[in-house]
C-alpha positions in Angstrom: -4.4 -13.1 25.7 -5.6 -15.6 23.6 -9.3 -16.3 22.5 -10.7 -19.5 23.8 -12.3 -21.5 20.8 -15.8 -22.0 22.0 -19.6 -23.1 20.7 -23.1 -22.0 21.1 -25.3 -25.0 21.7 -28.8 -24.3 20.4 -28.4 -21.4 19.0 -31.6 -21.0 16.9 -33.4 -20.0 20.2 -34.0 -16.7 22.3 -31.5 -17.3 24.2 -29.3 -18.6 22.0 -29.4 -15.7 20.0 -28.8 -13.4 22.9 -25.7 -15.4 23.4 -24.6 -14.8 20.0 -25.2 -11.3 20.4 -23.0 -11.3 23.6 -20.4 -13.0 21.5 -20.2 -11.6 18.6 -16.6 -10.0 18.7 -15.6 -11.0 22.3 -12.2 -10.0 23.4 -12.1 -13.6 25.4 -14.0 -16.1 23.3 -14.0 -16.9 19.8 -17.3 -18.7 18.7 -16.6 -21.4 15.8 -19.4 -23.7 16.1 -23.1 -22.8 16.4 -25.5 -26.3 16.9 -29.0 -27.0 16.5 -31.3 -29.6 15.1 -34.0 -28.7 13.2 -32.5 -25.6 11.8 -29.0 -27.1 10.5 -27.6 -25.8 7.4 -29.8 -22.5 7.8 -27.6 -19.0 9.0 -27.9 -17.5 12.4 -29.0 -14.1 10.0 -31.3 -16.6 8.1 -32.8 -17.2 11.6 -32.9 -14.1 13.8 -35.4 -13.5 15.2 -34.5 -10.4 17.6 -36.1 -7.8 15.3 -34.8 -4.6 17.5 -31.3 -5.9 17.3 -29.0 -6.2 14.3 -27.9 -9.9 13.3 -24.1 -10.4 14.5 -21.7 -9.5 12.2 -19.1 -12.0 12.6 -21.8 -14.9 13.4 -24.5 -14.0 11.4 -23.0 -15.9 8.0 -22.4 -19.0 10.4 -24.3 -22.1 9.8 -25.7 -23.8 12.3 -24.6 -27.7 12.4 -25.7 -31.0 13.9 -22.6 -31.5 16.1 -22.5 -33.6 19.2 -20.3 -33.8 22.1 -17.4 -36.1 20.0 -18.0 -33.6 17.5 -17.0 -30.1 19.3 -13.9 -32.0 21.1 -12.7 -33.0 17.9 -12.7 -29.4 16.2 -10.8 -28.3 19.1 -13.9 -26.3 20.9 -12.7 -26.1 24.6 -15.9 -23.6 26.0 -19.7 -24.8 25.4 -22.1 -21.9 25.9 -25.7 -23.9 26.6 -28.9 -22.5 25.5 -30.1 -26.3 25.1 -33.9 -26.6 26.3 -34.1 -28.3 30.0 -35.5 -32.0 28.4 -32.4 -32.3 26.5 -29.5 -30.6 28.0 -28.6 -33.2 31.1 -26.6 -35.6 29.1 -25.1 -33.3 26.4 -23.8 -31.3 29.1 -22.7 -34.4 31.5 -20.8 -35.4 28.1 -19.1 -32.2 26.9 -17.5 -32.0 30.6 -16.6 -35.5 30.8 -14.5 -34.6 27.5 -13.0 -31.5 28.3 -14.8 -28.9 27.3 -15.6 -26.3 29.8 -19.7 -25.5 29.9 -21.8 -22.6 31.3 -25.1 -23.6 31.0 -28.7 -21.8 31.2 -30.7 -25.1 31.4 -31.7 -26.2 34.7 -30.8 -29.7 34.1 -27.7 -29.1 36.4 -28.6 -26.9 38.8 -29.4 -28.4 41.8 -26.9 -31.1 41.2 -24.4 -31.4 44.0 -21.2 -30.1 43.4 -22.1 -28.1 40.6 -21.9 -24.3 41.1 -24.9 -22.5 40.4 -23.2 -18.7 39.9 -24.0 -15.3 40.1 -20.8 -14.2 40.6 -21.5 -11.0 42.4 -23.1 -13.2 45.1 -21.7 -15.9 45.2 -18.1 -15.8 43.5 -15.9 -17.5 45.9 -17.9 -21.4 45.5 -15.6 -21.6 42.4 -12.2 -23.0 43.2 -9.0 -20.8 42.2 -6.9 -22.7 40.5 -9.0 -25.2 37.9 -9.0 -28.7 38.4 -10.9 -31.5 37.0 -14.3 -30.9 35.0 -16.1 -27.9 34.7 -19.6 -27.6 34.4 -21.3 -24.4 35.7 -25.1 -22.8 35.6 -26.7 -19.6 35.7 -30.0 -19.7 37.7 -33.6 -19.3 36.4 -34.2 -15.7 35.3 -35.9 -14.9 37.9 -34.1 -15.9 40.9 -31.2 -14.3 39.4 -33.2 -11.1 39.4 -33.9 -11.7 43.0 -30.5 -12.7 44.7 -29.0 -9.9 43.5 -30.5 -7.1 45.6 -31.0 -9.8 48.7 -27.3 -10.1 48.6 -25.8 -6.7 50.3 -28.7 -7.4 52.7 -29.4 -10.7 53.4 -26.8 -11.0 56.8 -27.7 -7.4 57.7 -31.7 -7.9 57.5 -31.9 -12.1 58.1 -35.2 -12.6 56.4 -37.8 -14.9 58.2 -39.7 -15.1 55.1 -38.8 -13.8 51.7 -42.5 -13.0 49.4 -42.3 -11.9 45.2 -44.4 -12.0 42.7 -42.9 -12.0 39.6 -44.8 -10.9 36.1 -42.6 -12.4 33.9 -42.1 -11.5 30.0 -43.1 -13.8 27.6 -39.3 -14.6 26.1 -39.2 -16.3 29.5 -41.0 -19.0 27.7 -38.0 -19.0 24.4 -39.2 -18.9 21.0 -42.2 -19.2 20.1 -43.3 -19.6 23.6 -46.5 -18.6 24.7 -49.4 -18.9 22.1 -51.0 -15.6 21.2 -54.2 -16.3 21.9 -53.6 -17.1 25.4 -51.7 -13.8 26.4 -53.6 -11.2 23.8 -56.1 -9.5 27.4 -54.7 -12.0 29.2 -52.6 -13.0 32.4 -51.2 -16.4 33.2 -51.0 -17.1 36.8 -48.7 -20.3 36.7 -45.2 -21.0 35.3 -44.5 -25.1 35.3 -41.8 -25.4 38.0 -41.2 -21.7 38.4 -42.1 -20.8 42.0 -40.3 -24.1 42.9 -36.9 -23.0 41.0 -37.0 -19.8 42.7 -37.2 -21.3 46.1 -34.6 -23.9 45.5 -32.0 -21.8 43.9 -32.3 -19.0 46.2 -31.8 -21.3 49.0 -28.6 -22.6 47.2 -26.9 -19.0 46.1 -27.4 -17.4 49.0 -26.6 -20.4 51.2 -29.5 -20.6 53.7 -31.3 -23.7 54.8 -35.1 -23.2 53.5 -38.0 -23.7 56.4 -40.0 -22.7 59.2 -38.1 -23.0 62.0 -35.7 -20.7 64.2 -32.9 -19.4 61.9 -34.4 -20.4 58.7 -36.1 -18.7 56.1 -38.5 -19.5 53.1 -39.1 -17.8 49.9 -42.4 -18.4 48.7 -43.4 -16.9 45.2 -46.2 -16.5 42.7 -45.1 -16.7 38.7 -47.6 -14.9 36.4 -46.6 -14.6 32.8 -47.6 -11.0 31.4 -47.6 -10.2 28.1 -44.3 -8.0 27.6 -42.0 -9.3 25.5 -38.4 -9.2 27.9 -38.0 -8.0 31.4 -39.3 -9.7 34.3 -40.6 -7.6 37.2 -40.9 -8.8 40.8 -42.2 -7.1 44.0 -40.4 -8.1 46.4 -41.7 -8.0 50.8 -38.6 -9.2 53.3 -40.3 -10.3 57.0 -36.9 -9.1 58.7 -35.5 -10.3 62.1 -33.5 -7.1 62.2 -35.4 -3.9 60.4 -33.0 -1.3 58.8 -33.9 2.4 57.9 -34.5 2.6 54.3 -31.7 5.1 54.1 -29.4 2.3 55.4 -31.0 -0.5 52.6 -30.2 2.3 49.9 -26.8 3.0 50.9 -25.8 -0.9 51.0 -27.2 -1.3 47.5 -25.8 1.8 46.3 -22.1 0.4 48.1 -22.6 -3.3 46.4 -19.7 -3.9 43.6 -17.9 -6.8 44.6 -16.2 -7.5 40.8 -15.0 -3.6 40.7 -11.1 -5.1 40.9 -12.2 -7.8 38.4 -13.9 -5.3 36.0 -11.5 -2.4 36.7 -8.4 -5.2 35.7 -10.5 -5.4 31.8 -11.1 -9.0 33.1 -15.1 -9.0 33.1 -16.4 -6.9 29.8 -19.5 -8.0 30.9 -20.3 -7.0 34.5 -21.7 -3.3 34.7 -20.8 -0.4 36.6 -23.5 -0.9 38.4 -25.1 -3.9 39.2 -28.4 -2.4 41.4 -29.5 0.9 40.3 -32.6 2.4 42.5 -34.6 4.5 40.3 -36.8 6.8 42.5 -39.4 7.7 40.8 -42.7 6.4 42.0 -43.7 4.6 38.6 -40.3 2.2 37.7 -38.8 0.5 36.9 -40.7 -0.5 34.1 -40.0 -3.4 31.0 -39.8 -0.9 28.6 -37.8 1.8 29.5 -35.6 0.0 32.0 -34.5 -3.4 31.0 -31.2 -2.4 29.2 -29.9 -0.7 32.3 -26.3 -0.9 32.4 -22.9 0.4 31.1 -20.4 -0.1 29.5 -22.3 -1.2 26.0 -20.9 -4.6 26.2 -22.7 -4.9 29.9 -26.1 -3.5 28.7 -29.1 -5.3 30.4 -27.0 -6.5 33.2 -28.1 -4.0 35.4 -30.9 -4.8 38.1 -32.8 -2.1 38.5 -34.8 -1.4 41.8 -37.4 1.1 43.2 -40.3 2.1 45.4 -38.6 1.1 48.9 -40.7 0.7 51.4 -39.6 0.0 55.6 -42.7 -1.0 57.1 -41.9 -2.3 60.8 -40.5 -5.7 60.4 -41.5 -5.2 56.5 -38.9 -4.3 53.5 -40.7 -3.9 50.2 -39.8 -3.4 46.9 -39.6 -3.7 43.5 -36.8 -5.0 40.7 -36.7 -5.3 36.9 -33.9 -7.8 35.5 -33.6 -8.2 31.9 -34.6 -11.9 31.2 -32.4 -13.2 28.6 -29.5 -11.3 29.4 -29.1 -10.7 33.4 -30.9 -13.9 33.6 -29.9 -15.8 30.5 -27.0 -15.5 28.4 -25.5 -12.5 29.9 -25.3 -14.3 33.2 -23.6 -17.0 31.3 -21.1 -15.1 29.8 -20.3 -13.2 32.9 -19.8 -16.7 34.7 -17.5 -17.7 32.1 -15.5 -14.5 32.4 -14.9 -14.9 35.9 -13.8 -18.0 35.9 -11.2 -17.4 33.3 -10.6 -14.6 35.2 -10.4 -16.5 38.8 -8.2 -19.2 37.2 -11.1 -21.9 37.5 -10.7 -22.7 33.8 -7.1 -24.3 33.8 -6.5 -26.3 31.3 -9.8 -25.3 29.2 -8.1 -21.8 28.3 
């Protein structure tokens, strides 16, 4: 199978340097363009700024370049990877579609947008079509919804949450590079996120296809975002107000069970998705940022892996509490994985 010619799109950034990581070497996709701005003519080794990971070897020596849409259809690039900030991404992205070039975006320009998937594929596979037709513009949610939907999935029609409460302490990547300034983190905690809590109650209300309220039927999500100063890993506690309480054994065992891309990932056709999506670690004290957020195998799906612990059934009560690496789970890796699926489901067409 042939690689698909593709380009990073801000790849000076956190995430765009996770993305290169990801890349670097891909049995599907073949990176030969690497945008961004302010830092064009500089390498993506020049740049790096992920000190515990070594520069790609393949894209390290790359050059980042000031190309535009017109640009990356003329080379021949049929795959953008977006890492673009929010403020600027909408148009680029409308553009590179409307030209043929097949995008999986991290911005949240398009998320909301009707029409436009907004995929974790575990959860939510099937919106995308199976035979590609037309544009193709799909987004990876905020980093920490994607953390959340995951482990709601398996339970969501078994436990029909009335109300669904997190509290998220989210890393400070969260913010990209150089995100937060030091001085207001360093003995510090920052109890609001611009937009965050809002993101997280929108795009769980679309993945999970629920309508978002107070009355009969419906439920709400309703979150608090503090940053915390860890550097990657978001953790969220989690308490589900349940129509229809389950036995903890019986949450365990449906998170334990939940692998709906095994026939993809057994097939070769998703390098990216791990073994096992949820792990439940059951040791009072994790997960934890620092020695959990890399959970997940094979190599290639490291930090893919959700990882969940101190369960709680309480009555009509379900707490507990999930790690998701950031930038990969809920940033590039979730991109990547998207775009691996698709080409896999046969969503790409023409774009292949």
């Amino acid at each position: 199978m042939s690689r698909t010619p593709c380009a990073i799109l801000g790849a000076r950034g956190w995430i765009g340097q996770h993305f290169a990581r990801l890349l670097d070497d891909h049995p599907e996709f073949r990176v030969e363009a690497l945008t961004g701005e302010r830092s064009a003519g500089q390498t993506l080794g020049e740049l790096w700024q992920l000190a515990d990971l070594p520069v790609p070897r393949e894209l390290g020596p790359m050059r980042l370049e000031r190309l535009g849409p017109k640009d990356l259809a003329a080379r021949g690039i049929r795959l953008a990877f977006s890492a673009l900030p929010g403020s600027e991404a909408g148009p680029i992205e409308t553009e590179l579609a409307r030209r043929g070039i097949a995008v999986f975006s991290n911005a949240s320009s398009h998320r909301m947008d009707p029409g436009v998937p907004l995929l974790v594929p575990e959860v939510n596979g099937p919106v995308l079509p199976r035979r590609g037709s037309g544009r193709v513009l799909i987004t990876n949610p905020n980093c920490s919804t994607a953390g959340l939907v995951l482990p709601l999935a398996p339970l969501w029609r078994r436990l029909r949450p009335r109300e669904v409460f997190v509290a998220t302490y989210q890393a400070l990547s969260g913010a990209g590079y150089p995100g937060v300034p030091a001085l207001s983190v360093v003995d510090n905690l920052l109890p609001f996120i611009p937009q965050e809590e809002e993101k997280m109650a929108q795009e769980t209300s679309k993945i999970l296809r629920f309508r978002p309220g107070s009355g009969p039927g419906e439920s709400r999500v309703l979150a608090h975002c503090v940053r915390v100063p860890s550097r990657e890993g978001h953790l969220e506690a989690v308490t589900l107000r349940v129509r229809r309480p389950l036995p903890a054994r019986e949450v365990l065992e449906a998170w334990e069970t939940f692998d709906p891309l095994e026939e993809g990932r057994s097939a070769g056709a998703l390098p990216s998705a791990p073994e096992d999506p949820l792990l439940y670690l059951p040791e009072e004290d994790r997960p934890q940022p620092l020695r959990d957020r890399w959970a997940g195998v094979p190599e290639r799906a490291r930090g893919m892996t959700v990882t969940l612990g101190r369960l709680r059934v309480d009555g009509p009560f379900v707490r507990f509490v999930l790690l998701a690496h950031n930038a990969v789970r809920g940033g590039a890796g979730g991109s990547v994985l998207n775009a691996e699926y698709a080409r896999w489901r046969g969503a790409l067409g023409r774009y292949r």
